[in-house]
N, C-alpha and C positions, 0 to 999 in steps of 0.2 A: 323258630322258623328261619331264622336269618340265619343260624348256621346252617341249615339244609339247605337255603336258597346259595350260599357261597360256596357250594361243592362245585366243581366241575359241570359236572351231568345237569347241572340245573340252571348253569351262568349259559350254558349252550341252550337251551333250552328258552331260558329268558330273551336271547339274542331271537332263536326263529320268531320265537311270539310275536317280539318287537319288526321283524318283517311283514311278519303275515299281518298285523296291524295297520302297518303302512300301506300295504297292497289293498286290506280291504276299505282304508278309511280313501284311497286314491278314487278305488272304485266307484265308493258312496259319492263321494266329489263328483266323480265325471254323470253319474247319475242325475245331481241335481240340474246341472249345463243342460240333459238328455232333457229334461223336464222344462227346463226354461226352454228351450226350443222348439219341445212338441206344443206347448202353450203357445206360444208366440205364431206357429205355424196353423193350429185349430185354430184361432181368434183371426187370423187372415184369413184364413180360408172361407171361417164363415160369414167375415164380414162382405169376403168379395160376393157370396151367395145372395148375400140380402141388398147388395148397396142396387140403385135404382139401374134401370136399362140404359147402355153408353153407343150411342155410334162407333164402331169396330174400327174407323181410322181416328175417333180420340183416342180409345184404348189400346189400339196397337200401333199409330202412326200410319201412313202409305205403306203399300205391301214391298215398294220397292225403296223402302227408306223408313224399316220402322224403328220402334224407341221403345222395345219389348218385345222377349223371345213369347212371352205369353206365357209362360211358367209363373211369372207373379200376377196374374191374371182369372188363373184357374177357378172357375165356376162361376167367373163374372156373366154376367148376361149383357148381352149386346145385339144390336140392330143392327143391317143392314138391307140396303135395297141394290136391286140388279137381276140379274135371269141366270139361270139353272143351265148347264153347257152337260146338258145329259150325254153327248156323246163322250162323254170324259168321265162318268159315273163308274167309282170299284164298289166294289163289294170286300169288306171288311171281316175278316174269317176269324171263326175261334171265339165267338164272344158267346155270353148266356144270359138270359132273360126270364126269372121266373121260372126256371129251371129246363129253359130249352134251349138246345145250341141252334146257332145261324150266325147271320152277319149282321153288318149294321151296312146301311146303304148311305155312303159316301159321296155326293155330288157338290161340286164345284159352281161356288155364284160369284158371274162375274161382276162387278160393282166398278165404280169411277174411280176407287183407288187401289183396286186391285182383286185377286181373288181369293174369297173364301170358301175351304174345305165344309160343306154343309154335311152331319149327320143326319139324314132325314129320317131314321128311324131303323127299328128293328126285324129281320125276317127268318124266319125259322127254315134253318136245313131240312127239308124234308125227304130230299134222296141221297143219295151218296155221295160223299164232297168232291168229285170231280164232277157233277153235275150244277150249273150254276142254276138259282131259282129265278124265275121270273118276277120281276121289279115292278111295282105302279110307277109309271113317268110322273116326271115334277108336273106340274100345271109350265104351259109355254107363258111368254113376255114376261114383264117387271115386275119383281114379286117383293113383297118388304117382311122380312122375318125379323124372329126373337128367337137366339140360341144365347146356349152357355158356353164359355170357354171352356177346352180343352189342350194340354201342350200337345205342340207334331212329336211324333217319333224323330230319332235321329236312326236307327238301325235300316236296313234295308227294307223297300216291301216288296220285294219279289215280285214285282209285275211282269208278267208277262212267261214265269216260269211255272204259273201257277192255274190251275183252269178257268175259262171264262177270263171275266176283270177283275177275279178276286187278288184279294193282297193282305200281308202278312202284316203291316203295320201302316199307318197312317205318315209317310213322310213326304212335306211339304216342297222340300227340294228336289225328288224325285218328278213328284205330281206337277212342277211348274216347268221342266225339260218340258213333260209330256203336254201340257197346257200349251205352254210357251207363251205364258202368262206372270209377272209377278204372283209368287201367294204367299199369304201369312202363316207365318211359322206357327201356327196351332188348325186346329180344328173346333167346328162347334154341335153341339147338338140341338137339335129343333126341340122347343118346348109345345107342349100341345095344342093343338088346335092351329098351328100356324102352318103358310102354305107351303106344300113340299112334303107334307106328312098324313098325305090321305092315303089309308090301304096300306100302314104300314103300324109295326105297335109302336107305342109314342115309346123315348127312351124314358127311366124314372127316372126323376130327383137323388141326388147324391147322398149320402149318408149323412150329415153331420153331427153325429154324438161323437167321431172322432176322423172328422176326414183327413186328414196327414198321414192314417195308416198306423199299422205297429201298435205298440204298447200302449193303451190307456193313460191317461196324464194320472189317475190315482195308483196303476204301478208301478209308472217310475218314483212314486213318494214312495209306498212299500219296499222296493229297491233302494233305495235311499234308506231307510227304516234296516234294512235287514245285515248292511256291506256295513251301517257302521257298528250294529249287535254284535256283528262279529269280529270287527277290530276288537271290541270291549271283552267279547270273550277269552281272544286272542292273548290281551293282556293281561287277563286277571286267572289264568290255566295254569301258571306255574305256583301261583301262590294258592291255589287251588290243591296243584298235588303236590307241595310241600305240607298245606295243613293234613291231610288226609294220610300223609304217610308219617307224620308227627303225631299224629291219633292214634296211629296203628304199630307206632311203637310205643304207647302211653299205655298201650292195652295187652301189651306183653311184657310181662312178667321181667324186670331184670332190664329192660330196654330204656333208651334216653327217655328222661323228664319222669320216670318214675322213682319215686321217693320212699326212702326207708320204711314213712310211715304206711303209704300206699301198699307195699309189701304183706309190710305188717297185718293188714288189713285182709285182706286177700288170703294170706293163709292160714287165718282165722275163723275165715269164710269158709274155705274148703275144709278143713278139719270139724266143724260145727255139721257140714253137710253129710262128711263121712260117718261124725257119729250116729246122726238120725238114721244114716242109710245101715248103719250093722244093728241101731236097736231095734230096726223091723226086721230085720233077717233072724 
């Protein structure tokens, strides 16, 4: 086998293996990072889901001086007190709920240390989306809710180009030109039963068997499992098809690593078989 593996054709051969090894064991690597970070991200996320309810300026600071984009915050639950500025209410386009399209209705509460983006719920398009649908109003004066964090958009949301107060993304820097209000850089969602969500479908609870999104924490382990099977295949393919083609000259007659005696053998074989085959004829 070692002389077969020191030919040319096979020393090149040895080389790619020896790449595509490295490439796939690099992979299996960046895999396990991929996994330590989706872990690390589930376990926050759903820790933020469970930890108890926070007043919205501990959790985000003053809206005009906060200490969080609200991106490490995500699905915390928070309190705030203050009034609904319905005349500043969008309607949030594109979304689905139990399998129907609408919006999510977007109102602004103002509070003492600033304003937050309230989702007060869900309402189904029922006509054509240049037709805005009619909204239940928040309840009037001082209302004290329980929402979940959610990040603002950073993209545009088209206000104003769009029909009615609908808009294409939730962003907080836009909405506080038009407030002309501090707001905090997220939004939140109304949790049920609380005020601002009558007449409208409550939003649901967020997934967590993998809220981070993406690949399951057990396949990036099978990814892991599979980049580095295949370094090992990688490597062990040349001496693979040096044995097999060291067999398959052992099985031809006259070829390397066969022996006089093997010979011998063999065409004793075949002469013994011809005789059988002429004494039936």
């Amino acid at each position: 086998m070692l002389t077969i593996l020191r030919q040319p054709r096979y020393l090149g051969l040895c080389a790619l293996m020896a790449l595509l090894a490295l490439v796939c064991s690099a992979a299996g690597t960046w895999q396990i990072f991929r996994f330590e970070q989706k872990h690390r991200a589930n376990h926050q996320l759903r820790s933020d889901a469970h930890d108890k309810p926070t007043e919205i300026s501990q959790a985000l600071g003053r809206a005009d001086n906060p200490t969080s984009t609200g991106q490490a915050q995500k699905f915390r639950t928070v309190t705030a007190t203050g009034t609904y500025l319905e005349t500043k209410q969008t309607l949030l386009r594109g979304q689905s709920q139990d399998s129907d399209v609408g919006y999510l209705v977007i109102t602004p509460l103002r509070t003492g240390n600033g304003v937050l983006l309230i989702a007060r719920g869900f309402v189904v398009q029922n006509n054509a989306a240049d037709v805005t649908p009619k909204v239940p109003a928040p309840p009037a004066g001082t209302v004290t809710v329980s929402a979940r964090l959610e990040p603002a958009d950073a993209a545009r949301d088209k206000f104003g180009q769009l029909p009615g107060d609908q808009v294409d993304t939730v962003n907080a820097a836009e909405q506080a030109n038009r407030i002309g209000q501090p707001v905090w850089n997220a939004y939140a969602e109304l949790l049920p039963g609380q005020p601002g969500g009558a007449g409208l479908q409550a939003i649901p609870a967020p997934d967590l068997s993998n809220p981070a999104g993406g690949a399951e924490e057990p396949q990036h382990l099978a990814y892991v499992l599979q980049w580095y099977l295949f370094a090992l295949l990688a490597l062990g393919a040349p001496f693979l098809l040096a044995r097999a083609e060291l067999r398959g000259n052992d099985d031809t007659e006259g070829g390397p690593g066969t022996t006089e005696a093997t010979k011998l053998t063999r065409r004793e074989r075949k002469a013994s078989l011809d005789d059988r085959l002429a004494g039936r004829g």
